[in-house]
C-alpha positions in Angstrom: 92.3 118.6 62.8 93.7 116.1 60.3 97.5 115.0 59.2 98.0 116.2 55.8 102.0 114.8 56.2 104.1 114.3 58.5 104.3 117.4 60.9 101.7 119.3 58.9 97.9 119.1 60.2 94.8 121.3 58.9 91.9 122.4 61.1 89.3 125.0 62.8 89.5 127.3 65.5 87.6 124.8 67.4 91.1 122.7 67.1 92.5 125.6 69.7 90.3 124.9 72.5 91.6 121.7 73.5 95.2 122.6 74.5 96.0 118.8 75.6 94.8 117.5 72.2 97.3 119.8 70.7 100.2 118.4 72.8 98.9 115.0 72.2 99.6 115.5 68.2 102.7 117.1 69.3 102.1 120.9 67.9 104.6 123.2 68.3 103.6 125.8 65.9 100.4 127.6 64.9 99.6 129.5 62.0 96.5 131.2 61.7 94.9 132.6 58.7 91.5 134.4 60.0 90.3 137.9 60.9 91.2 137.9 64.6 94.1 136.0 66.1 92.6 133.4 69.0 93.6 132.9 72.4 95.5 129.8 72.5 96.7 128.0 75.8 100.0 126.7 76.2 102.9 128.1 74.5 103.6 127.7 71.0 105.3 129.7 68.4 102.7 131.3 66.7 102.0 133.1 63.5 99.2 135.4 62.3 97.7 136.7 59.0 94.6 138.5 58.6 92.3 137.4 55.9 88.7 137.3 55.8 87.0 134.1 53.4 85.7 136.6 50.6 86.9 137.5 47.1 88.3 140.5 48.4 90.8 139.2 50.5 94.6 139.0 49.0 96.0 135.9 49.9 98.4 135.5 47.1 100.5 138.3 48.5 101.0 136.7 51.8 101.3 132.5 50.5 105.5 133.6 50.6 105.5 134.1 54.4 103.3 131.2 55.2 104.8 128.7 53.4 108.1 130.1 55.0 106.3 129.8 58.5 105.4 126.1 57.9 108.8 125.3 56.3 111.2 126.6 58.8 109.0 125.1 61.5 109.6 121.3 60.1 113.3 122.3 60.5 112.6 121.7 63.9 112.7 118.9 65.6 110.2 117.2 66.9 107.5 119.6 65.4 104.6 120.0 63.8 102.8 123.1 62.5 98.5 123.5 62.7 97.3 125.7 60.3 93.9 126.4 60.6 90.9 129.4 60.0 87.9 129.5 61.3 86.1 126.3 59.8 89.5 124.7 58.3 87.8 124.9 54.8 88.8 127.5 52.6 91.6 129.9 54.0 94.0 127.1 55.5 93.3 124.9 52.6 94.8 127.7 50.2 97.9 127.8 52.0 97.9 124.1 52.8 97.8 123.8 49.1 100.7 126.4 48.1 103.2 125.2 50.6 102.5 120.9 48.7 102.9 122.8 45.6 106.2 124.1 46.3 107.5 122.2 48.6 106.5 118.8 46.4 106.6 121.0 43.4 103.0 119.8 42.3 100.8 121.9 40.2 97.5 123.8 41.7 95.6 120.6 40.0 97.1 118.2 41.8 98.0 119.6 45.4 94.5 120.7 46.0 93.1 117.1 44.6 95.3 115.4 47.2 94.1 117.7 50.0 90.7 117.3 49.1 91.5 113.4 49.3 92.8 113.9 52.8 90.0 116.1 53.6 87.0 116.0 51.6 85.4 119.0 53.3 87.6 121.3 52.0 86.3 124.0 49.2 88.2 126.8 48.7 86.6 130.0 46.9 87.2 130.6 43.4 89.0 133.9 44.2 91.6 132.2 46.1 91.9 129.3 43.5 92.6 132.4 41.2 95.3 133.5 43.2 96.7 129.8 43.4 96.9 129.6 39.9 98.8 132.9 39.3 101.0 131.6 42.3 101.9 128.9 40.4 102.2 130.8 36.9 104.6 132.9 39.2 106.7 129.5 39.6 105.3 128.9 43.9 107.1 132.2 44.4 105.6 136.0 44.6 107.9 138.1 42.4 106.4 141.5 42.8 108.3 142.7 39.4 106.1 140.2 37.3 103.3 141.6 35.0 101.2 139.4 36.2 102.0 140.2 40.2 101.1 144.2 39.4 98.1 143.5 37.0 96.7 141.6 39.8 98.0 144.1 42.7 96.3 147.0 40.2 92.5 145.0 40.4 92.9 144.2 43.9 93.7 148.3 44.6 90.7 149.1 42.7 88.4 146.5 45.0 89.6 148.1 47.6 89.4 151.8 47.1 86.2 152.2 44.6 86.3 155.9 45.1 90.0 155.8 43.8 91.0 158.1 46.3 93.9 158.1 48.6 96.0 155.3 46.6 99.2 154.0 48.3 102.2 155.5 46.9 103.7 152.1 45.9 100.7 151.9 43.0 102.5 153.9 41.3 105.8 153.4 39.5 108.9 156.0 39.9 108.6 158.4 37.2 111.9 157.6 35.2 114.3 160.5 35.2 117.8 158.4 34.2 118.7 156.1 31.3 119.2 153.2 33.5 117.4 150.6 31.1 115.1 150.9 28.0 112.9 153.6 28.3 109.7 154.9 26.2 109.6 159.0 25.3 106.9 161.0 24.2 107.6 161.2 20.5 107.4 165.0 20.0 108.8 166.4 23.2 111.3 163.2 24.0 110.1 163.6 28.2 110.9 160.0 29.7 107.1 158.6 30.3 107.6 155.1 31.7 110.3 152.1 31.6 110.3 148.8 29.9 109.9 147.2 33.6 106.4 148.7 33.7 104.8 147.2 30.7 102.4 144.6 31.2 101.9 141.8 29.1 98.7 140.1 28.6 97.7 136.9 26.8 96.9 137.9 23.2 93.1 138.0 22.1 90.8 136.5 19.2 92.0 139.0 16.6 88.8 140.9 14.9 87.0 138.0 16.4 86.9 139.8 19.2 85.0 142.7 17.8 82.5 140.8 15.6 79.7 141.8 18.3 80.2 145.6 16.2 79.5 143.8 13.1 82.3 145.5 10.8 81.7 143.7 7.9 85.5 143.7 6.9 86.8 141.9 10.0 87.1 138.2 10.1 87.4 135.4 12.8 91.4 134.9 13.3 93.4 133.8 16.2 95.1 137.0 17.6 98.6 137.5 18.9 100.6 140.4 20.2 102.0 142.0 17.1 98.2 143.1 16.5 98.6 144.9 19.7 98.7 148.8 18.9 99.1 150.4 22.4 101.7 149.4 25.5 99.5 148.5 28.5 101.2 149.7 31.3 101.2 149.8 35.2 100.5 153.8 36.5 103.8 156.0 36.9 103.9 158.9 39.2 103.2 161.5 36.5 99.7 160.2 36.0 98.4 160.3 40.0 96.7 163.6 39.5 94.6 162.3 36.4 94.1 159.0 37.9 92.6 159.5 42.0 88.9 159.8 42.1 88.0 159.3 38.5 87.2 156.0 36.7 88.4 156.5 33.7 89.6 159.0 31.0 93.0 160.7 28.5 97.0 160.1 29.2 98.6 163.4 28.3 102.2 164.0 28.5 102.9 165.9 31.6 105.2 168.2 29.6 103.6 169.0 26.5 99.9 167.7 27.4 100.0 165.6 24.1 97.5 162.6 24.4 99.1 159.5 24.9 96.3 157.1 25.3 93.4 156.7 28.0 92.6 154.6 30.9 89.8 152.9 32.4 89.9 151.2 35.6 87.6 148.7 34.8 89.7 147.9 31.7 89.6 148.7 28.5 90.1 146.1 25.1 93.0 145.7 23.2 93.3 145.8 19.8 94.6 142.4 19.8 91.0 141.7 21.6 92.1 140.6 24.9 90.1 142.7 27.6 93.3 144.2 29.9 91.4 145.2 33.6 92.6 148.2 34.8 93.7 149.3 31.9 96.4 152.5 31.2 97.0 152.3 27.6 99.4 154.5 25.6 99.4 154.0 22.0 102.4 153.3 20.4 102.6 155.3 17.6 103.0 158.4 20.6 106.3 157.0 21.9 109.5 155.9 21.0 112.0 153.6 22.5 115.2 154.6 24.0 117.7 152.0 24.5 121.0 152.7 26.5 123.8 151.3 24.9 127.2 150.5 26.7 130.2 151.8 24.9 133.5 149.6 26.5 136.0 151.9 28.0 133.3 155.1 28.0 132.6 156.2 31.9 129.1 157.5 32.4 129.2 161.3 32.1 132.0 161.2 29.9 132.5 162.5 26.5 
């Protein structure tokens, strides 16, 4: 067990076993991160989250309530929070690392370079230096609206049921029946398909560079950028579940006039900007059209 700052140690379950060398360093909370919660003697407020140390594990969706757990803990006084996992290595270092970065607003560079200066042994697994890094792209906060939350939440879903069967409900955005914000219609029939809160962004590819392994002999090496992009990548809306579970991949058609939209592929498909987009549920753009609602002063809704 070692002081990272004041009131905030890292360690290893084998820190637990020694109740009296936890009331020497004056420990009042305990969070663990691990996949079973330890007996511990002695009574301490006590927090647990179950996380196993492989690439499957989501960490990012639980750094909020951690860093939460450590911070409201300090507001105690005396205290002092241990967080630790089994060998105090990986899964304590990644939340060791998110609570410096927000609470001493450093970046993922820098937090987990003075951590590793405290405590040289830690090495935390390229997955959950992954999920650091969108952490901090996220601003140290998990906003489950970003595009980069639910792209991430949409590969993690995938991991975890290959068979794509049996998804949680919450996958899958409300089908939009209202013209609460902009929304996107099929172009023929005009049904509602998905809104502007459901489009995912994605950092814009090499241009035709991207596609020089296919050898077109018109296409040349350019940088790319979003205005190449011919489709909206979007996150699945309700009207897609029964084309989506238990198949990998294959056409959007518009659930009222079964005109193809797009496709998708849920181990992503490329854009035409180049940028690979994992999963991927593509509808081109020339198949919609945008509906904006405007706000006419002194007009009620439902009004004419």
């Amino acid at each position: 067990m070692i002081c990272v700052q004041s009131g905030v140690y890292i360690g290893g379950a084998s820190d637990l076993t020694d109740c009296q060398y936890l009331t020497d360093a004056a420990i009042t909370h305990i969070l663990t991160v691990d996949s079973e919660e330890p007996e511990v003697q002695g009574s301490f407020q006590r927090k647990f989250i179950y996380a196993l140390d492989e690439s499957s594990s989501d960490l990012l969706s639980i750094l909020d309530d951690c860093v939460q757990f450590i911070t409201e803990a300090l507001t105690t006084t005396p205290a002092a929070v241990l967080v630790h996992c089994h060998a105090g290595v990986s899964r304590s270092a990644a939340v060791v690392t998110a609570f410096m970065m927000k609470t001493h607003s450093l970046t993922l560079s820098d937090a987990y370079a003075k951590l590793q200066n405290i405590k040289p042994d830690v090495k935390i697994i390229e997955e959950f230096l992954d999920q650091l890094e969108l952490y901090e792209t996220m601003g140290c906060k998990v906003d489950e609206t970003s595009p980069v939350y639910k792209q991430y939440r949409l590969r993690k879903v995938t991991e975890k049921y290959p068979e794509l069967k049996n998804l949680p409900r919450e996958v899958f955005a409300a089908d939009p029946t209202s013209l609460g914000q902009t929304q996107s219609s099929e172009a023929i029939c005009r049904r509602s398909l998905f809104r502007s809160s459901s489009i995912l962004s994605h950092t814009s590819g090499t241009g035709p560079a991207a596609f020089a392994h296919k050898k077109f002999s018109h296409l040349t090496a350019v940088g790319g950028d979003q205005s190449q992009c011919t489709s909206h990548f979007i996150e699945p809306v309700q009207w897609m579940e029964r084309a989506l579970l238990g198949v990998m991949d294959g056409q959007l058609l518009c659930p009222k006039c079964s005109s193809k939209l797009g496709s998708f592929n849920w181990f992503g498909e490329q854009c035409s900007c180049g940028q690979w987009v994992t999963p991927a549920f593509q509808i081109h753009k020339n198949r919609v059209d945008e509906i904006k609602c405007l706000q006419i002063p002194g007009l009620r809704p439902g009004n004419s």
